[in-house]
MARLUM-492728 format. One record per atom (N, C-alpha, C, CB): residue in one letter; atom name; y negated, z negated, x. Coordinates in pm, 1 decimal. Last residue first. Glycine has a CB too. Example, Ala and Ser with C-alpha at 12.3 -4.5 7.8 and 13.67 -1.06 7.14 Angstrom:
residues 2
> milum; lumdren; py; pz; px
> S; N; 225.0; -708.0; 1285.0
> S; CA; 106.0; -714.0; 1367.0
> S; C; -3.0; -787.0; 1290.0
> S; CB; 59.8; -572.5; 1408.4
> A; N; 569.0; -780.0; 1319.0
> A; CA; 450.0; -780.0; 1230.0
> A; C; 330.0; -780.0; 1320.0
> A; CB; 447.3; -904.6; 1130.8
***
This chain:
residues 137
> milum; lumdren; py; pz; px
> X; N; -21185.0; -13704.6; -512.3
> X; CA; -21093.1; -13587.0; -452.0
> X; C; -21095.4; -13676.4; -322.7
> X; CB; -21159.6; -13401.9; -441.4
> X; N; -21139.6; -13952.8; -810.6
> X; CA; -21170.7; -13901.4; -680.5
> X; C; -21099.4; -13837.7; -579.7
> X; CB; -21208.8; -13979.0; -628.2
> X; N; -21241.3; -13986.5; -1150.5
> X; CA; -21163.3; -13919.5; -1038.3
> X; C; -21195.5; -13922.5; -870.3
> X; CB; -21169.2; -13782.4; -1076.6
> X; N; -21316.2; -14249.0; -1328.7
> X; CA; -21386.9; -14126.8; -1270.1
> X; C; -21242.5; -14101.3; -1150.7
> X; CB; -21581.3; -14169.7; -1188.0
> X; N; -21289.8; -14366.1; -1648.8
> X; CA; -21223.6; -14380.0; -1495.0
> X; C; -21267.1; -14197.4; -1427.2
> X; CB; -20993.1; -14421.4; -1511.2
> X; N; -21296.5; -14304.8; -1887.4
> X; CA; -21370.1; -14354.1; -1886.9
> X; C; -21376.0; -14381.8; -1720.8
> X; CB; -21361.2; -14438.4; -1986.6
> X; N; -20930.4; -14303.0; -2011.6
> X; CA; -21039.3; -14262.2; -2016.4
> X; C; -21167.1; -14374.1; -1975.1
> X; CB; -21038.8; -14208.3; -2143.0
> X; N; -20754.3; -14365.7; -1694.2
> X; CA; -20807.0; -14331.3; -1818.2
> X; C; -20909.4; -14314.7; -1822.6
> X; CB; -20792.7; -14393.4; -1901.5
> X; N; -20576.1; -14104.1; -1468.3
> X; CA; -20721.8; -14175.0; -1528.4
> X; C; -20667.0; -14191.8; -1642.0
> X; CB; -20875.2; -14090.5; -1537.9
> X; N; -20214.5; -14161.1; -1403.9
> X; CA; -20326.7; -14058.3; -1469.3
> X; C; -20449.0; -14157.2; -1486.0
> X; CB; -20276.7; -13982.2; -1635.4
> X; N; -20077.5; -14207.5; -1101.1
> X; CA; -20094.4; -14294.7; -1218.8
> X; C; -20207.3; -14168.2; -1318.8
> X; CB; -20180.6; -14480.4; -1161.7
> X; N; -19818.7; -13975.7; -953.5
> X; CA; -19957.5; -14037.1; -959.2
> X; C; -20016.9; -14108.2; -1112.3
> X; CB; -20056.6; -13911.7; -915.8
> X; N; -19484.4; -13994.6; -1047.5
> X; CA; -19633.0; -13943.3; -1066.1
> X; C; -19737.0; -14039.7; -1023.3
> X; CB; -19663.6; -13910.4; -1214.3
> X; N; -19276.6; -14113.6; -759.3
> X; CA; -19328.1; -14118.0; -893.2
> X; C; -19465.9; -14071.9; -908.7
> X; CB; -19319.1; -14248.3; -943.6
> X; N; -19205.8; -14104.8; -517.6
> X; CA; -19076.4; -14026.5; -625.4
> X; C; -19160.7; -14041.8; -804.3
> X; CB; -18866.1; -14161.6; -616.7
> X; N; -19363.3; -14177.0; -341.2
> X; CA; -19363.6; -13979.6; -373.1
> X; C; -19278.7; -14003.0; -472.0
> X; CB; -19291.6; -13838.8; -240.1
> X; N; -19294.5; -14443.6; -304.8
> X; CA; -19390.2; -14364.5; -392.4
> X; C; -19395.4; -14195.6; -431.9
> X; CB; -19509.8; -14391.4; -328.8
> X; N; -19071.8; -14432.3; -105.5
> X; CA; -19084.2; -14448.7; -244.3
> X; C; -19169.0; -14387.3; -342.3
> X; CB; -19104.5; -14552.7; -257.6
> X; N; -19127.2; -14194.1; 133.8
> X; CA; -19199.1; -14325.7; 63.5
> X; C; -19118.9; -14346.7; -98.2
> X; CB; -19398.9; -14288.4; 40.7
> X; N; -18894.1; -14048.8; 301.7
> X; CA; -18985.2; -14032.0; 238.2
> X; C; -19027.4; -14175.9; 173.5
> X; CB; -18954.6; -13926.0; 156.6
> X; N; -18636.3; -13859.7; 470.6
> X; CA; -18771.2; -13985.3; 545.5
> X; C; -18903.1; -13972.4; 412.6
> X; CB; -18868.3; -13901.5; 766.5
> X; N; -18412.4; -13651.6; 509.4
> X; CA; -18488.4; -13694.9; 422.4
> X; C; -18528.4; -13854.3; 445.5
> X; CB; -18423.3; -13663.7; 299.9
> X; N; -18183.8; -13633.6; 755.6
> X; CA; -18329.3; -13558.8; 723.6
> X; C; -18423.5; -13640.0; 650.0
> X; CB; -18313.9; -13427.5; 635.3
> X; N; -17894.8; -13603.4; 562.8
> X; CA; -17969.5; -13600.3; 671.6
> X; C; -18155.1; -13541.0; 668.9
> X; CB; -17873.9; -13511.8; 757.3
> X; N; -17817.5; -13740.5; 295.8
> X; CA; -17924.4; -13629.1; 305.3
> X; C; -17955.0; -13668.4; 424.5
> X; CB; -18048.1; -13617.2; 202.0
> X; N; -17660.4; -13958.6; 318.9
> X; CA; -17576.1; -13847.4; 271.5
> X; C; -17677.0; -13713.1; 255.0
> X; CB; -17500.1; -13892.7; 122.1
> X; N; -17768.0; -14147.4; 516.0
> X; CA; -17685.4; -14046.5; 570.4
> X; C; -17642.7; -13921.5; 465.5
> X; CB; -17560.3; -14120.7; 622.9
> X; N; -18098.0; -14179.8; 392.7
> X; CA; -17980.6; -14159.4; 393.9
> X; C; -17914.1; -14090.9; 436.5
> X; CB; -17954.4; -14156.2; 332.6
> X; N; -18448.3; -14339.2; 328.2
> X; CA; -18333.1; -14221.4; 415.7
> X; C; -18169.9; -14261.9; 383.0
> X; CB; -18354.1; -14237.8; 622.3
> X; N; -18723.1; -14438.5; 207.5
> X; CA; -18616.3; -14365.9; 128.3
> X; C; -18484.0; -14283.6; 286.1
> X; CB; -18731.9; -14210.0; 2.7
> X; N; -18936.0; -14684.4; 326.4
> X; CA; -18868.8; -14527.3; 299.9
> X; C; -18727.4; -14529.1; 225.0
> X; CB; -18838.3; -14444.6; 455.6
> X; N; -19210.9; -14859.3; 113.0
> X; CA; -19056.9; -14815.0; 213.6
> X; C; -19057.3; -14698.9; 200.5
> X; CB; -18897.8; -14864.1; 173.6
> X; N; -19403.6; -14815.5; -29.7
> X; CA; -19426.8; -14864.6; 81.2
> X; C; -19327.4; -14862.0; 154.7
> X; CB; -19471.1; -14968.1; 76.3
> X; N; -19276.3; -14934.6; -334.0
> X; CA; -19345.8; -14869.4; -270.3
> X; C; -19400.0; -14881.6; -118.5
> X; CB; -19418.2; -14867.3; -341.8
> X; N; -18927.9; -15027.3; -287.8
> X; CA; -19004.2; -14990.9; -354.5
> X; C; -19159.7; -14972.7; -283.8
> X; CB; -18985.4; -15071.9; -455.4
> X; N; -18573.2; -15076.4; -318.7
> X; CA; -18662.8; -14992.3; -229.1
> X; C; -18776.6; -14998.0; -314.1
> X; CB; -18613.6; -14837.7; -191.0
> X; N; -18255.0; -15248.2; -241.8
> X; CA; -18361.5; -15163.5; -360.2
> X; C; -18485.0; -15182.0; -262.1
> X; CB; -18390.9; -15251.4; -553.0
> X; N; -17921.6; -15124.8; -202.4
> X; CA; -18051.5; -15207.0; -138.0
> X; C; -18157.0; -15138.4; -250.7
> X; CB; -18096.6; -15166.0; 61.9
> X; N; -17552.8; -15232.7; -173.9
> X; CA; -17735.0; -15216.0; -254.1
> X; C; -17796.9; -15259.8; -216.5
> X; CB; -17788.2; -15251.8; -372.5
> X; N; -17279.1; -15132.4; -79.4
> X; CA; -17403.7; -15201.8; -89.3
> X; C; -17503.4; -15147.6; -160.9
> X; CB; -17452.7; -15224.3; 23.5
> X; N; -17052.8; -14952.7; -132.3
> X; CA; -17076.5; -15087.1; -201.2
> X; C; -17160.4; -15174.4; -171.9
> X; CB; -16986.5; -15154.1; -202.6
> X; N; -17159.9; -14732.4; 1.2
> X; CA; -17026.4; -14810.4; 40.3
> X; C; -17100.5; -14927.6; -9.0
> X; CB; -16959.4; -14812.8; 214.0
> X; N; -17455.5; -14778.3; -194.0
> X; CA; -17405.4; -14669.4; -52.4
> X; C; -17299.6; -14772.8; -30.0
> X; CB; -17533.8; -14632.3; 113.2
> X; N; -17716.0; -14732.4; -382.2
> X; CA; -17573.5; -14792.9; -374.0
> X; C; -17519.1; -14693.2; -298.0
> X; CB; -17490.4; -14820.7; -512.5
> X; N; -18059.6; -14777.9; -432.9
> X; CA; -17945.3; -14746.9; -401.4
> X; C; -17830.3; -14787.9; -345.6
> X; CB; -17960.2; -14691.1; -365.6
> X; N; -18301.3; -14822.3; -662.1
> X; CA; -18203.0; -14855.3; -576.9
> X; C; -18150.1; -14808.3; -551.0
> X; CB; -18147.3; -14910.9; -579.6
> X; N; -18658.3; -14831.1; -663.6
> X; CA; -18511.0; -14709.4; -636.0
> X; C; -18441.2; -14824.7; -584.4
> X; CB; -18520.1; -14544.9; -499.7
> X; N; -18936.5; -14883.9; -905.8
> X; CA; -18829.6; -14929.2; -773.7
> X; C; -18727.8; -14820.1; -788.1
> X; CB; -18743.6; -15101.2; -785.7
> X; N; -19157.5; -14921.2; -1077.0
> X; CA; -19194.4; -14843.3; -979.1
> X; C; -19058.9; -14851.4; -827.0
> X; CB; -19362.3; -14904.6; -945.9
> X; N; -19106.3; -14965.5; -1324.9
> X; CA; -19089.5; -15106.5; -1199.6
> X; C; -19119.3; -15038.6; -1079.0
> X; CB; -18915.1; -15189.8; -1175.8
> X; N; -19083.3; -14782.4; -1504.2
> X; CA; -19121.1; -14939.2; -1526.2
> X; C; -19186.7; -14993.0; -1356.1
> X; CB; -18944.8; -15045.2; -1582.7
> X; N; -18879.7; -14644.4; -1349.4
> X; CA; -19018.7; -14613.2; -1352.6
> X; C; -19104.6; -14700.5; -1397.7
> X; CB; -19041.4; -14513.4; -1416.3
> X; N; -18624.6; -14679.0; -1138.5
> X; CA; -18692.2; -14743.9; -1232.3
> X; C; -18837.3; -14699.3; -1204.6
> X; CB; -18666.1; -14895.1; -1228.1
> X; N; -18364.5; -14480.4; -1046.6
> X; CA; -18476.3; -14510.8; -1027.2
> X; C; -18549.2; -14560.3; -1140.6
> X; CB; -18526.1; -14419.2; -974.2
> X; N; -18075.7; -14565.3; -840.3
> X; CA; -18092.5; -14569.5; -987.8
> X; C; -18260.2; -14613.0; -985.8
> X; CB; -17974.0; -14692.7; -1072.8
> X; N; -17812.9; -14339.7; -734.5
> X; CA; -17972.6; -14396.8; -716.7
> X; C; -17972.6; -14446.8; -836.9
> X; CB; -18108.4; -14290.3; -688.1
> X; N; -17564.5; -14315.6; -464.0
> X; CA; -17631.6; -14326.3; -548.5
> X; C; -17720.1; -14404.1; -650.3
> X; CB; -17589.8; -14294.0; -566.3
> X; N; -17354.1; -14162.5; -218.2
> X; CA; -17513.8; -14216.7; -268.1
> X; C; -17569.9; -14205.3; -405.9
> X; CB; -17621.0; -14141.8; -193.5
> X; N; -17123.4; -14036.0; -222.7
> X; CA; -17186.8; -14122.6; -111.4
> X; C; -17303.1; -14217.8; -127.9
> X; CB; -17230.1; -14038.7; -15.6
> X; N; -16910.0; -14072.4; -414.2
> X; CA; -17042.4; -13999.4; -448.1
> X; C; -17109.0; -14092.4; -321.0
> X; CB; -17117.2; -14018.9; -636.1
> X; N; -16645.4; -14160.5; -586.9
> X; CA; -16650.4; -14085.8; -398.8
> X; C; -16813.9; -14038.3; -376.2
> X; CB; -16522.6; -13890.6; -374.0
> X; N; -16635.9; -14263.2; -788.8
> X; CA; -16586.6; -14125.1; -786.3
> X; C; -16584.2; -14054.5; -644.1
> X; CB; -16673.3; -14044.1; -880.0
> X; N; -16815.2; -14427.1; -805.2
> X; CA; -16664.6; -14481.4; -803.8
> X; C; -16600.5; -14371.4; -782.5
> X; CB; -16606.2; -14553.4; -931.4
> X; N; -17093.6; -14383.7; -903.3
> X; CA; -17044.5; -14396.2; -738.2
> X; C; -16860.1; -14411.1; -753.2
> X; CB; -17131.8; -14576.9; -645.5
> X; N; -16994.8; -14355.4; -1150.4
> X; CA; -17023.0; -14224.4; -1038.1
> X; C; -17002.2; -14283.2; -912.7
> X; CB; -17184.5; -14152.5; -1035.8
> X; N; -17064.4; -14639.1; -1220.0
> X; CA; -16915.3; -14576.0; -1259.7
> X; C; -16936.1; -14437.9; -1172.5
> X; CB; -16883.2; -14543.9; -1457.1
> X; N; -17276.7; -14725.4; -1099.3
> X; CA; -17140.9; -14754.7; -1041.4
> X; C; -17056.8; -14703.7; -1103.8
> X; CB; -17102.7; -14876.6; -1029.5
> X; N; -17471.4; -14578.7; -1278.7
> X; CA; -17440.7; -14570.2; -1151.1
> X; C; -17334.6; -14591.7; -1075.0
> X; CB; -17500.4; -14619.1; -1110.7
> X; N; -17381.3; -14654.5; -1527.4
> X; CA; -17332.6; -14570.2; -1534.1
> X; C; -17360.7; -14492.8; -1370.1
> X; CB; -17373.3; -14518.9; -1662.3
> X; N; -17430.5; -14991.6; -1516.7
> X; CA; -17305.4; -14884.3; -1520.2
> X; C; -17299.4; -14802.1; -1519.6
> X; CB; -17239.6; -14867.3; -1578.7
> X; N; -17730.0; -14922.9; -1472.8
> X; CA; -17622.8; -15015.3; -1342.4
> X; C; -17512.2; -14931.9; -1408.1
> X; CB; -17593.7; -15237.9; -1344.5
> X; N; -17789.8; -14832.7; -1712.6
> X; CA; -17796.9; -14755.5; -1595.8
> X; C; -17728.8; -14758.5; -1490.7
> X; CB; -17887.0; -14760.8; -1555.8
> X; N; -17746.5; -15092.3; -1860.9
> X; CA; -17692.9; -14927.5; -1868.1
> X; C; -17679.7; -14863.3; -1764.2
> X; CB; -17772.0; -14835.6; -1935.8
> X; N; -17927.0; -15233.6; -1752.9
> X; CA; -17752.3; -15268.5; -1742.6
> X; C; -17681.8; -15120.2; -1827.2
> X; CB; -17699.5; -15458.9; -1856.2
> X; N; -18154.9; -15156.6; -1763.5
> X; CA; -18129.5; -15150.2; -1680.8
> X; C; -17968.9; -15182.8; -1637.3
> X; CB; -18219.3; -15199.9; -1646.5
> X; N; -18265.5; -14979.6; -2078.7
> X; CA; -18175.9; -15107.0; -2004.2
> X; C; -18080.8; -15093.8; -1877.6
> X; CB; -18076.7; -15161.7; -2107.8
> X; N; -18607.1; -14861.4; -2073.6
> X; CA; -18451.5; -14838.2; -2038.3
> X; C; -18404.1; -14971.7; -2003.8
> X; CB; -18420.9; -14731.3; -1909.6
> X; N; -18853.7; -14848.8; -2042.5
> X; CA; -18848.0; -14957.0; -2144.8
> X; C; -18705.1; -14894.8; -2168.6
> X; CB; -18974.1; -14967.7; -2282.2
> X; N; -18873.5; -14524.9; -1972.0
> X; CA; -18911.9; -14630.5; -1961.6
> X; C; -18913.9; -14738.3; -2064.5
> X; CB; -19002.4; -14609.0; -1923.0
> X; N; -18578.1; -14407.9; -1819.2
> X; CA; -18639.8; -14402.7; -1923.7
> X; C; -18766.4; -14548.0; -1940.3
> X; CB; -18517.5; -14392.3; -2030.1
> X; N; -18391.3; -14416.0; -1519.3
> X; CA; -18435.1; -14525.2; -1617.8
> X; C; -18588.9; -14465.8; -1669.1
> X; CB; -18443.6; -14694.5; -1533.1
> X; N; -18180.5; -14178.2; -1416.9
> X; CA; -18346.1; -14246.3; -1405.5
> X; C; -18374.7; -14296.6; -1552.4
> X; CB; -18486.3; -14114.0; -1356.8
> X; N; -17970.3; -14168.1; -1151.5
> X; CA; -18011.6; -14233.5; -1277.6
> X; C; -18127.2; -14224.4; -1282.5
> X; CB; -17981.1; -14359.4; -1300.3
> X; N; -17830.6; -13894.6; -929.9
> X; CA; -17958.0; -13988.2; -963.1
> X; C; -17963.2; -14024.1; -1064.9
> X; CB; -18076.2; -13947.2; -950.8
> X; N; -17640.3; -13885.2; -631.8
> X; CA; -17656.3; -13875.3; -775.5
> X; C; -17769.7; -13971.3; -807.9
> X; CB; -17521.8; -13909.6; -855.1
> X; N; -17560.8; -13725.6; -349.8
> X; CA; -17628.7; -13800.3; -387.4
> X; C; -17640.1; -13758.2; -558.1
> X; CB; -17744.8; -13800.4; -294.7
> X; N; -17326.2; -13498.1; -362.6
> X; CA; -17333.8; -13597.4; -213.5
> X; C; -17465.1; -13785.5; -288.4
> X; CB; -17473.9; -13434.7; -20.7
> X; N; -17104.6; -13464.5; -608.5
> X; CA; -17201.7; -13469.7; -522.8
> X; C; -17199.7; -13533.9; -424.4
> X; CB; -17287.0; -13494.7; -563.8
> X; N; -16752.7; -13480.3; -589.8
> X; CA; -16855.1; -13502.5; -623.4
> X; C; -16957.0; -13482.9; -509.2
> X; CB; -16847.3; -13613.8; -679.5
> X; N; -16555.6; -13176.4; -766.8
> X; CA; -16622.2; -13244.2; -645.8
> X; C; -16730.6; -13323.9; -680.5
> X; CB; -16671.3; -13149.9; -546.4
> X; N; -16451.1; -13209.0; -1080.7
> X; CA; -16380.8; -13240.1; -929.1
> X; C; -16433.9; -13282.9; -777.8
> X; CB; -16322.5; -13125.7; -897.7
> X; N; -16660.7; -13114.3; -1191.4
> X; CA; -16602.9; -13209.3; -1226.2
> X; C; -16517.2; -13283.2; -1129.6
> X; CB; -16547.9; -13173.4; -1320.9
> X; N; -16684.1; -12846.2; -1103.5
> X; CA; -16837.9; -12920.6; -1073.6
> X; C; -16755.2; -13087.2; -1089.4
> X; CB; -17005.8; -12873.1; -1233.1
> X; N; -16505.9; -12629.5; -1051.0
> X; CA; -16540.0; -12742.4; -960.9
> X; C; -16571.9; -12839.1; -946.8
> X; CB; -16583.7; -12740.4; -915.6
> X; N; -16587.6; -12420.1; -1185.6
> X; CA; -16470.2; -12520.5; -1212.8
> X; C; -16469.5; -12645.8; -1163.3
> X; CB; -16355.1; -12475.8; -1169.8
> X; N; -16832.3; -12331.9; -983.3
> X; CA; -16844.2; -12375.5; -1144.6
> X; C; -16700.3; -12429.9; -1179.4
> X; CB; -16886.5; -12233.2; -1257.8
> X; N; -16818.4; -12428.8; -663.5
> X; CA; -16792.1; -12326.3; -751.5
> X; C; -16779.1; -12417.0; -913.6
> X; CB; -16640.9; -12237.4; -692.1
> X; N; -17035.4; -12703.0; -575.5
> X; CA; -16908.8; -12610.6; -615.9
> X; C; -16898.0; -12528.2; -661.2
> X; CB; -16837.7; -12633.6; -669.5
> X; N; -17398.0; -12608.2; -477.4
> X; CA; -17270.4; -12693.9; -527.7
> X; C; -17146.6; -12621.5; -503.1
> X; CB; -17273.9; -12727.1; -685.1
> X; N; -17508.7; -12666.4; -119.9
> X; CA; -17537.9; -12592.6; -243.5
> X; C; -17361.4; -12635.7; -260.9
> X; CB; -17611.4; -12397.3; -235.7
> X; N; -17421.5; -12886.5; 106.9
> X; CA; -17443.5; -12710.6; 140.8
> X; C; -17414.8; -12631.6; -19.2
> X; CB; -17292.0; -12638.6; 286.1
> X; N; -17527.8; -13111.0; -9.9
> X; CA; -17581.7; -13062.0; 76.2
> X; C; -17576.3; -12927.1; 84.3
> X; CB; -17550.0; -13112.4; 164.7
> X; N; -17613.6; -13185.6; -355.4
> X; CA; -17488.5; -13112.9; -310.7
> X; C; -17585.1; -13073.3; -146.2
> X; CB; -17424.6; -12947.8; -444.1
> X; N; -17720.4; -13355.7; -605.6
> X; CA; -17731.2; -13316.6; -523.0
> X; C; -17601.9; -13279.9; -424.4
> X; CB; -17812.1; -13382.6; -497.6
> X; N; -17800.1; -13453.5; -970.0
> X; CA; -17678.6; -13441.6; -827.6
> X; C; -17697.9; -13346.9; -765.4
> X; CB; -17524.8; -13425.9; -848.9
> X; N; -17962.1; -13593.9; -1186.0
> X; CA; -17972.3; -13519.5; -1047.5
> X; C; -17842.8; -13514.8; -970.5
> X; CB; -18077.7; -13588.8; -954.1
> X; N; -17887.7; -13727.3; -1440.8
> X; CA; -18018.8; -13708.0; -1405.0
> X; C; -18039.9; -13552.3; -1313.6
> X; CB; -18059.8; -13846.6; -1317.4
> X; N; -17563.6; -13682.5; -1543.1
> X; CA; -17665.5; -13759.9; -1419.5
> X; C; -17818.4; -13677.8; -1427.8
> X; CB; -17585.4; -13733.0; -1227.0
> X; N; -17341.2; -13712.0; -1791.1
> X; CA; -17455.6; -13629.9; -1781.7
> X; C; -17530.8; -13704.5; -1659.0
> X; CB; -17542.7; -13620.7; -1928.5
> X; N; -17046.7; -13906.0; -1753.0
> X; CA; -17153.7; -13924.7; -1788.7
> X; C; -17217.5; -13836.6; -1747.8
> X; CB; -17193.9; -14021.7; -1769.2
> X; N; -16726.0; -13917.8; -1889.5
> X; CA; -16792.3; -13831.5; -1835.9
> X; C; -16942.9; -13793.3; -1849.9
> X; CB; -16729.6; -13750.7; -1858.8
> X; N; -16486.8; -14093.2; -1855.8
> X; CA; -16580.2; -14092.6; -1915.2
> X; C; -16681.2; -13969.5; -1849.5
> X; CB; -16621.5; -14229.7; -1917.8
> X; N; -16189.4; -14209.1; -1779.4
> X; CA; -16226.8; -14152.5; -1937.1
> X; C; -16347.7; -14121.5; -1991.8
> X; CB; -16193.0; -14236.4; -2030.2
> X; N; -16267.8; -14234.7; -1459.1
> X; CA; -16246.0; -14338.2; -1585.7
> X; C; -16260.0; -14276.3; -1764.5
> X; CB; -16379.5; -14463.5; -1560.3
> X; N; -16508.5; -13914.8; -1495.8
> X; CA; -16410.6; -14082.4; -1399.8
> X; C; -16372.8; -14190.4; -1470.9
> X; CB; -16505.2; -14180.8; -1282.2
> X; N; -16646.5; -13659.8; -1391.7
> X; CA; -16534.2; -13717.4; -1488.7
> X; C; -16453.1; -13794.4; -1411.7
> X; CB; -16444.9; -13612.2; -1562.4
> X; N; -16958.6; -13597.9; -1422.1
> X; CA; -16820.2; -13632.8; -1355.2
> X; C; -16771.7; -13686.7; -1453.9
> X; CB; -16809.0; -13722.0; -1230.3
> X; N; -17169.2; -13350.4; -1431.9
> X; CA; -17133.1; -13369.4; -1507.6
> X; C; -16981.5; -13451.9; -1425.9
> X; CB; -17149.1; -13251.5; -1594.2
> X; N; -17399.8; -13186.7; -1302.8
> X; CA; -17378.8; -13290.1; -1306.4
> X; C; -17331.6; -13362.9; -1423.1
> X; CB; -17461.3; -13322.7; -1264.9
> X; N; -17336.3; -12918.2; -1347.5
> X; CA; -17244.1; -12935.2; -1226.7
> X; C; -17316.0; -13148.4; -1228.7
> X; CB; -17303.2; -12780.1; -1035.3
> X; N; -17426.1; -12859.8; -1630.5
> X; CA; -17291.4; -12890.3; -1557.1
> X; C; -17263.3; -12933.5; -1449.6
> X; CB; -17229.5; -12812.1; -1544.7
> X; N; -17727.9; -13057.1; -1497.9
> X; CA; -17711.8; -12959.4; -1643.0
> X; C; -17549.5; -12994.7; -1578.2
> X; CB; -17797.3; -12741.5; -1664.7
> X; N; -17914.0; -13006.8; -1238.9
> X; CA; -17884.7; -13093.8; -1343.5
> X; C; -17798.1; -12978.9; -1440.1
> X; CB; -18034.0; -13169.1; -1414.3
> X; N; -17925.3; -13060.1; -920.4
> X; CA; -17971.4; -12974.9; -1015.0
> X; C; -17957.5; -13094.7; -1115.3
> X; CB; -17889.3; -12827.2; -1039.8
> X; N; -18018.4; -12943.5; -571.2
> X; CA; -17986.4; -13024.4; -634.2
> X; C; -18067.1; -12980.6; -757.6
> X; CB; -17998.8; -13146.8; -573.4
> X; N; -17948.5; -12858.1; -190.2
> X; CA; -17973.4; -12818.1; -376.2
> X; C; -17929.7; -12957.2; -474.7
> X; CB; -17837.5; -12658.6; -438.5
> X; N; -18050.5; -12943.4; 71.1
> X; CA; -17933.7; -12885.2; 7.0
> X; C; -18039.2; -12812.4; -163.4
> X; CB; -17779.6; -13046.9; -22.5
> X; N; -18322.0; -12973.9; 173.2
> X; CA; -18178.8; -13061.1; 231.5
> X; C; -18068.2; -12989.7; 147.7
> X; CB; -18175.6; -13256.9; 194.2
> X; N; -18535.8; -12907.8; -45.5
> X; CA; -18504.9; -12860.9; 92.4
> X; C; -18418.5; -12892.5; 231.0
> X; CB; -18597.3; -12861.5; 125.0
> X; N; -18466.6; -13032.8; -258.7
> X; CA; -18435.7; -12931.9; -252.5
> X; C; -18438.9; -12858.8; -77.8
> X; CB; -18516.6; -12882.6; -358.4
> X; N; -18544.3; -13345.1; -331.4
> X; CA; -18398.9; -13312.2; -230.4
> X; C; -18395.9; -13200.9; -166.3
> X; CB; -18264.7; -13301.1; -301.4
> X; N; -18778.1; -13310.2; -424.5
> X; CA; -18791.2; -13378.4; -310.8
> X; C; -18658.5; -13332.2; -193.1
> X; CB; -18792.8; -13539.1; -359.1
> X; N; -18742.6; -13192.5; -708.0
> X; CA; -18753.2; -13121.7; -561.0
> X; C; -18814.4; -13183.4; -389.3
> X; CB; -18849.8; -13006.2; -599.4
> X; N; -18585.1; -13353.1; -745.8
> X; CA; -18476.2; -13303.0; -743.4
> X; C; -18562.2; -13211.2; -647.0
> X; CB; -18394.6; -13261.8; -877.4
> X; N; -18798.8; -13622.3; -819.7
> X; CA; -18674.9; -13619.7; -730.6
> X; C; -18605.4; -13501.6; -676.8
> X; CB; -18581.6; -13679.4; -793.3
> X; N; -19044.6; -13607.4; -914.3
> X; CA; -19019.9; -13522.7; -849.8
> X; C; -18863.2; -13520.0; -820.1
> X; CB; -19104.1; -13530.8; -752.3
> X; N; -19151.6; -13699.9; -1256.1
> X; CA; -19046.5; -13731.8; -1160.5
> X; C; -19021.1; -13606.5; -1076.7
> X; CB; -18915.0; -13780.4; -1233.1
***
């Protein structure tokens, strides 16, 4: 999964504390949150939210997990946010209470990352050979 350095050259985007919100009594760990002009100051991280946040569905993940714990972040003011299925090779995203899901062959843009014009596909590894499958440069 590239995501976080797909974002990196639009702002910063990390993991660990600063994606950490606190909404509704709950305070779910995100994949990715992204911050355009680099994050909050470290007290902060809980208070401001990112600009874009990312789920990423584990594979053979329940996708009604994920749904909640996307919409419980977006609920927090989070302009954008993703929930990427690797199963299913799909991104959704949730922007002012719409959803649109995206999958290979679209782009990826959003107001909350000016700039960023990318394929679905870049967000997931290239498939690996198996064995017995010849490579080609």
């Amino acid at each position: 999964m590239r995501i976080g350095s797909l974002l990196e050259p639009f702002g910063e985007a990390g993991v660990g504390p600063r994606a950490v919100i606190e909404a509704r009594n709950s305070s779910p760990l995100l994949d990715v949150a992204y911050f355009r002009s680099g994050p909050p100051d470290e007290n902060d991280y809980i208070r401001t939210p990112p600009h874009v946040v990312v789920e990423v569905m584990a594979e053979g993940g329940d996708i009604g997990v994920a749904r909640r714990r996307v919409e419980l972040v977006a609920s927090f003011g989070v302009e954008s946010a993703w929930m990427v299925d690797i199963d299913r090779k799909e991104l959704r995203i949730i922007e002012r209470g719409e959803e649109r899901l995206l999958t290979r062959g679209q782009r990826v843009t959003t107001p909350a990352v000016p700039g960023l014009d990318i394929d679905v596909a870049e967000l997931f590894p290239a498939p690996r050979p198996t064995s017995g499958q010849e490579t080609r440069a």
